[in-house]
C-alpha positions as CSV (number, residue, x, y, z in Angstrom):
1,X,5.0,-7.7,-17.1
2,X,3.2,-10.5,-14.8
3,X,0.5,-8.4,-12.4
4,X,-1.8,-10.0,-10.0
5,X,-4.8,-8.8,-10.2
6,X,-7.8,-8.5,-7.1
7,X,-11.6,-7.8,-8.3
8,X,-13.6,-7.4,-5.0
9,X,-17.1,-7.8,-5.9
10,X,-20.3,-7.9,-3.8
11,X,-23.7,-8.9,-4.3
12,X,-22.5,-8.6,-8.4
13,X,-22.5,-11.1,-10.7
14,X,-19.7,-12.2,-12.5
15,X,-21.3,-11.4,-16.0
16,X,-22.2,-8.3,-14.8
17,X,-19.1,-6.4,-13.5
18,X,-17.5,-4.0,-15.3
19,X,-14.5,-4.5,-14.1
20,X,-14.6,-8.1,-14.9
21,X,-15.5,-7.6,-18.7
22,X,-12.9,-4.7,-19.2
23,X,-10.2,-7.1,-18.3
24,X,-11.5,-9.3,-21.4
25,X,-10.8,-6.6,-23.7
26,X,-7.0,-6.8,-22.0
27,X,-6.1,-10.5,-22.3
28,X,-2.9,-9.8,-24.0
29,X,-1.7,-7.9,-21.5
30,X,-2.7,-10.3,-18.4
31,X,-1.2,-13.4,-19.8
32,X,0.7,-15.2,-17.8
33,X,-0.5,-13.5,-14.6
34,X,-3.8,-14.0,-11.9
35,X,-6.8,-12.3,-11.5
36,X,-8.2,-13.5,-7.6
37,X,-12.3,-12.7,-7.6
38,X,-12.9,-12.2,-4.3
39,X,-16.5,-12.5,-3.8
40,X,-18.3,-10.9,-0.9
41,X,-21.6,-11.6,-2.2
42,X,-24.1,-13.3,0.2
43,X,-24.6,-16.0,-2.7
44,X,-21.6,-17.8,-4.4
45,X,-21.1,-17.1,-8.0
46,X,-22.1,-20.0,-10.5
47,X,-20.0,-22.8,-11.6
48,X,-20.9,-22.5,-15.5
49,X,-20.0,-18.5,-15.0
50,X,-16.3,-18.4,-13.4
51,X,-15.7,-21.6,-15.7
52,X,-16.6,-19.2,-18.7
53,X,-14.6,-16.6,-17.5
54,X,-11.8,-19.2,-17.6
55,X,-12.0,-19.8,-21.2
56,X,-12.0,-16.3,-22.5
57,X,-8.7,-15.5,-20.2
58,X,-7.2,-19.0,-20.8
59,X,-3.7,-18.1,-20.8
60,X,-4.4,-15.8,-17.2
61,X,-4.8,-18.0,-14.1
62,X,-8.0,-17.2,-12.3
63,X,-8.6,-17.8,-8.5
64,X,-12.3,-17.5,-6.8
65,X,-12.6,-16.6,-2.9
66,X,-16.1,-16.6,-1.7
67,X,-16.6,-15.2,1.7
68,X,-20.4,-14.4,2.2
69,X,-19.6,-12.9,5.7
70,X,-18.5,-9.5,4.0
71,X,-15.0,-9.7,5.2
72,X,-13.2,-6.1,5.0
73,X,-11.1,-4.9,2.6
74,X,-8.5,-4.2,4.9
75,X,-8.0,-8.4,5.7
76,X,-8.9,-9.2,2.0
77,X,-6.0,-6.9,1.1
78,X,-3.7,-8.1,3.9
79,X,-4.5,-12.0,2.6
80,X,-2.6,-10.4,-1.0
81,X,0.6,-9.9,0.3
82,X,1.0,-14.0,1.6
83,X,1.0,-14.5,-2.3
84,X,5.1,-16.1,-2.9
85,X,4.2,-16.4,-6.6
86,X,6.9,-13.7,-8.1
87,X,4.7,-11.0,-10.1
88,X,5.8,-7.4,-10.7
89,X,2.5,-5.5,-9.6
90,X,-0.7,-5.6,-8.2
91,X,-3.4,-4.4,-9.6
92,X,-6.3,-3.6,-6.8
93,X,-9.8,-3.0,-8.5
94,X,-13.6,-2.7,-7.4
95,X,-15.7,-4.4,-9.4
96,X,-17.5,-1.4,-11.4
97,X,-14.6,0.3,-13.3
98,X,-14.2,0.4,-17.2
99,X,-11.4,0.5,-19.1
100,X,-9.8,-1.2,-21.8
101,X,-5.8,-2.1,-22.8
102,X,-4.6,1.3,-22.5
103,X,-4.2,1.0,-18.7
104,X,-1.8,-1.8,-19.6
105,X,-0.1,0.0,-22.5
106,X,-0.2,3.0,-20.6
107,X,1.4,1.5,-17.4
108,X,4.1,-0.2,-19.7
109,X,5.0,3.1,-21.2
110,X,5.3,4.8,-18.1
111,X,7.7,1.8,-16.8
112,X,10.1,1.9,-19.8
113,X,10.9,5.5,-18.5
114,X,10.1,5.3,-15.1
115,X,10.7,1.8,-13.6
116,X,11.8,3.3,-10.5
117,X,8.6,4.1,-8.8
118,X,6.3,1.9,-6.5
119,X,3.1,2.7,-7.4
120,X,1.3,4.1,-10.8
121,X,-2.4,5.5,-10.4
122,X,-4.8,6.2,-13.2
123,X,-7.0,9.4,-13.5
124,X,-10.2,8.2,-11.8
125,X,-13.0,10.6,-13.0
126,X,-16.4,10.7,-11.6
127,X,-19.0,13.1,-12.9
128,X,-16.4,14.7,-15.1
129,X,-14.3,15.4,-12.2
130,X,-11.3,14.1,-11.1
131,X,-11.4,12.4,-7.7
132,X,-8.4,10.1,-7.9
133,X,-5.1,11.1,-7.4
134,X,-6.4,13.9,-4.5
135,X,-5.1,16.2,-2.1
136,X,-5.5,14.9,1.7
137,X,-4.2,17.7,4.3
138,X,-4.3,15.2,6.8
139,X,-8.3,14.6,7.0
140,X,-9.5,16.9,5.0
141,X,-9.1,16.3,0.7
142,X,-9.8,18.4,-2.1
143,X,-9.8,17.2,-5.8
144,X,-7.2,18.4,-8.6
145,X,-8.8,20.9,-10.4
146,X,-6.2,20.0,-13.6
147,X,-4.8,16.7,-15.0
148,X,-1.7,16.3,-14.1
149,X,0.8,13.4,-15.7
150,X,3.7,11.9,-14.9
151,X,6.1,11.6,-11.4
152,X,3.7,13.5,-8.5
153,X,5.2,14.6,-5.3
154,X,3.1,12.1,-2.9
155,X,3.4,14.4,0.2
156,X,-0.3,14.8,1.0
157,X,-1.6,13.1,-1.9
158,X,-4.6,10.5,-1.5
159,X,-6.3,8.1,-4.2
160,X,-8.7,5.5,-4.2
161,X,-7.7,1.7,-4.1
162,X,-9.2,0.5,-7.4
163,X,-6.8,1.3,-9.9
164,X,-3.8,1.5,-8.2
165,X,-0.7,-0.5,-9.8
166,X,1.2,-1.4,-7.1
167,X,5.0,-2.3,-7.1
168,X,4.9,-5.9,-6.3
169,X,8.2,-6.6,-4.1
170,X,7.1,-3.2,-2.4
171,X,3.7,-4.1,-1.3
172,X,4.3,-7.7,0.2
173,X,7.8,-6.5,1.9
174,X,7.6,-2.9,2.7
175,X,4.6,-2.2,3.1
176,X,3.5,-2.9,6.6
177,X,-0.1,-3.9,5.7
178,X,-3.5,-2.7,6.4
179,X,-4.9,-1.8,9.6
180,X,-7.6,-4.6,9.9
181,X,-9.6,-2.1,12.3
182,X,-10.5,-0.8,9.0
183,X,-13.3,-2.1,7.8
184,X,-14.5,-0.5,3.9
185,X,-13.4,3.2,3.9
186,X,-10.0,4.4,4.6
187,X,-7.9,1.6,3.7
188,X,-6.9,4.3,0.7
189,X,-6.0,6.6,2.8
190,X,-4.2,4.1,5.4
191,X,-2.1,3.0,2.1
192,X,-1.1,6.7,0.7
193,X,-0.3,7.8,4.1
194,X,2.4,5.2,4.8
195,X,3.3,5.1,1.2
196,X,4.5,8.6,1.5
197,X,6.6,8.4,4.6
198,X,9.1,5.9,2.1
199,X,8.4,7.0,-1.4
200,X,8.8,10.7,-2.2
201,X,6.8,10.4,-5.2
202,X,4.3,8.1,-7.2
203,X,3.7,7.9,-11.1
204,X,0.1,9.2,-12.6
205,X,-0.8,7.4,-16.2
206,X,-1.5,9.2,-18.7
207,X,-4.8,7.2,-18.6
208,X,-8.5,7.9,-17.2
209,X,-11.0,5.3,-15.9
210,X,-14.4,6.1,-15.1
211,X,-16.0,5.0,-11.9
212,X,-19.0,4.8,-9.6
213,X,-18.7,6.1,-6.0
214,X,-21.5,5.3,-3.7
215,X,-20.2,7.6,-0.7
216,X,-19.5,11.0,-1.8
217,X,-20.7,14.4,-1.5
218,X,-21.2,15.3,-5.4
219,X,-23.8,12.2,-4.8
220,X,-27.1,14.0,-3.8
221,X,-29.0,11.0,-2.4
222,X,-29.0,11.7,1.6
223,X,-29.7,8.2,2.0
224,X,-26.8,6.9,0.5
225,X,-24.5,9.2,2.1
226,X,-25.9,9.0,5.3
227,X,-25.4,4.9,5.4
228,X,-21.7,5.2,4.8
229,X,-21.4,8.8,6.5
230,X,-20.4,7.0,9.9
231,X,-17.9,4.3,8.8
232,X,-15.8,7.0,6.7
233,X,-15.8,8.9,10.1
234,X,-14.6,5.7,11.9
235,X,-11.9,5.2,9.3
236,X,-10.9,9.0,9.7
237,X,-10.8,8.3,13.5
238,X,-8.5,5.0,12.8
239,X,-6.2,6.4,10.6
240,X,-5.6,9.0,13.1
241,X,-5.6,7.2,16.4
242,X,-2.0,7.7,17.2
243,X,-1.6,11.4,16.5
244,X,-3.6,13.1,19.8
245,X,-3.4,16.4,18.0
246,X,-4.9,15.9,14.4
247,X,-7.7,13.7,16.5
248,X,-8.6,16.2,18.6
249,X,-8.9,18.7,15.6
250,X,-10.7,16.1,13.5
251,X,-13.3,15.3,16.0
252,X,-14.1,18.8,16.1
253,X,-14.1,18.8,12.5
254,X,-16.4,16.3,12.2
255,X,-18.6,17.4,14.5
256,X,-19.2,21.2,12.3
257,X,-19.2,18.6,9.4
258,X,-22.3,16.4,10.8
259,X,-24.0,19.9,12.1
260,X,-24.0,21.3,8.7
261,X,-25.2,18.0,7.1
262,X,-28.4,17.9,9.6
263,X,-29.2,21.1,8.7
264,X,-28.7,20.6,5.2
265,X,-30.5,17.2,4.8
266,X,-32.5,18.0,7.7
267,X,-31.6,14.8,9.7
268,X,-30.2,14.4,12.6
269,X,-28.7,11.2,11.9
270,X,-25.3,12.8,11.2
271,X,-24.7,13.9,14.1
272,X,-25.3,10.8,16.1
């Protein structure tokens, strides 16, 4: 299989992703196909590092796209589906996952059996939970409480982008893109939610990838939360914009949300 493969990465080093040196352990398996870095970073990476990179994946094409104003994901995601080169998936990744060639052998398993689905997630565990696939009952989600494998009913389902093996023909044709209000949050949600409207279900791997989160509420640093608390709430808002009902419930919703937080951090800046 030929996947093209997107590694957003900001104020990172090359050297230093994880992402990035997982995908060394998985060269067999990426031969033949791209990896695009795109770099968000306020400083371009250096020559002598993406040139290294090169020669460890020398049989995997490798494309660098700096763009130091932090442009969103929603546009850096849009950008992937002008690609004409003929792959079979996409592979969407942040650049702080680890993994190693299972993905791949996992995915190609999963394929041999199950060709006919358009999109394959990963278990994505964080703090020995799983947080990817999720429930989403419109805006509010809950995580699975067991591991579940194989064909998933995508009704109400969510998942975060990096990881998700995407059907390649699917994404750059039916898909209808990314709402580029969007800027960082909700683009996974603005995915799943048209995803189910077409596809009745998705495939989970029987695989698991551990990864970072910096905006969740199992993260106990108020500051952290706080600093990404109202762009989630935008993307909620966003994803939501043409249905008056939900909005009107969410709004209310959040507003509960952002009084309990004050109370509980004891600061006001959630509710502002």
């Amino acid at each position: 299989m030929c996947y093209l493969i997107l590694i957003t990465i900001y104020n990172t080093k090359i050297i230093d992703s994880p992402t990035l040196n997982s995908l060394k352990k998985c060269k067999d398996f990426i031969a033949d196909g791209k990896i695009v870095i795109w770099d968000n970073s306020f400083i371009s990476q250096k020559e002598k590092d993406i040139n290294n990179l090169k020669l460890i994946l020398k049989n995997t094409q490798i494309e660098y796209i700096h763009t130091p104003e932090n442009l969103p994901l929603s546009k850096i995601y849009n950008h992937l589906r002008t690609y004409n080169n003929k792959f079979d998936y996409i592979i969407l990744f942040d650049q702080d996952s680890h993994f190693d060639s299972q993905l791949f052998h996992s995915h190609k398993k999963a394929c041999q059996i199950n060709k006919q689905y358009n999109l394959y997630l990963p278990l994505i565990i964080y703090k020995k939970n799983i947080i990817s696939p999720a429930f989403l009952f419109y805006f509010k989600g809950f995580y699975f409480k067991k591991k579940k494998i194989g064909p998933t009913n995508s009704l109400f389902k969510t998942a975060i982008n990096s990881g998700m093996i995407i059907n390649f023909d699917y994404f750059t044709k039916d898909f209808k893109g990314y709402n580029e209000k969007l800027n960082f949050y909700g683009t996974d949600d603005n995915f799943m939610l048209q995803y189910q409207k077409y596809n009745k279900k998705f495939y989970i791997l029987d695989y698991e990838i551990n990864h970072e989160l910096t905006y969740s509420f199992m993260n106990n640093n108020p500051k952290q939360i706080l600093e990404r608390y109202k762009d989630a709430n935008n993307a909620l808002i966003i994803n939501y914009e043409h249905n008056f009902i939900i909005l009107f419930i969410l709004k209310i919703f959040l507003f509960i949300r952002g009084l309990f937080l004050s109370i509980k951090y004891k600061n006001m800046g959630f509710l502002k």
